[in-house]
N, C-alpha and C positions, 0 to 999 in steps of 0.2 A: 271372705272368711266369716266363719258367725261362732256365735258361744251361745251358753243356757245356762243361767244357775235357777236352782229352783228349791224353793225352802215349803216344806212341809209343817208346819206349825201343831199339829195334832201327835205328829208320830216324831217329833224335832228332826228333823232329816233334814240334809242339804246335798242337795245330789246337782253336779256339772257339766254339761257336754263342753265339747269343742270340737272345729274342723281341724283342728291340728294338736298337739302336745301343749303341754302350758311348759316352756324351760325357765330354769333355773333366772336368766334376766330374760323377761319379756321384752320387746319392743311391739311398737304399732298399737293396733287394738288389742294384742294381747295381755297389754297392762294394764286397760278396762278390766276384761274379764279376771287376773288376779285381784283389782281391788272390790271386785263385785262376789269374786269369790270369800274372799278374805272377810268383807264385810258379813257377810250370810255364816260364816264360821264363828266369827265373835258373838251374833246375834245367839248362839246355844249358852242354855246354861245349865251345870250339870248339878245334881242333886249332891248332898252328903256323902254317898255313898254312889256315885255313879263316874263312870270316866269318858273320856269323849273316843270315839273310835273309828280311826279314817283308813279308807283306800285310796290309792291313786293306783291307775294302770293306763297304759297306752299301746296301740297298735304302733304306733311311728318307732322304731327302734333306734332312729337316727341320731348321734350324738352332736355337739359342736353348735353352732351357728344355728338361730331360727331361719328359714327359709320362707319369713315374713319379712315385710318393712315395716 
């Protein structure tokens, strides 16, 4: 399983992959990548007059239980 977080410094973007969904508690590696995530999302700072604005989406529709270790 692998992940990507990738911080854009010019344009402030933080954009994530993953091989799988990020759930609600991670286990295994996947709670590297929320604190790799998480870390790259504090690193924004937003101006006076600016707000921070996020997506998340995923193809896994699957609820319950990660089907990681």
């Amino acid at each position: 399983m692998s992940f990507r977080v990738l911080i854009d410094d010019e344009s402030r973007d933080v954009q994530a992959w993953s091989s799988v969904r990020l759930p609600f508690e991670p286990k295994g590696w996947l709670v590297d990548f929320r604190l790799e995530l998480a870390a790259a999302c504090r690193s924004l700072a937003a101006g006076p007059d600016e707000v921070l604005h996020a997506c998340y989406s995923a193809r896994d529709r699957t609820r319950g239980t990660s089907r990681t270790s």
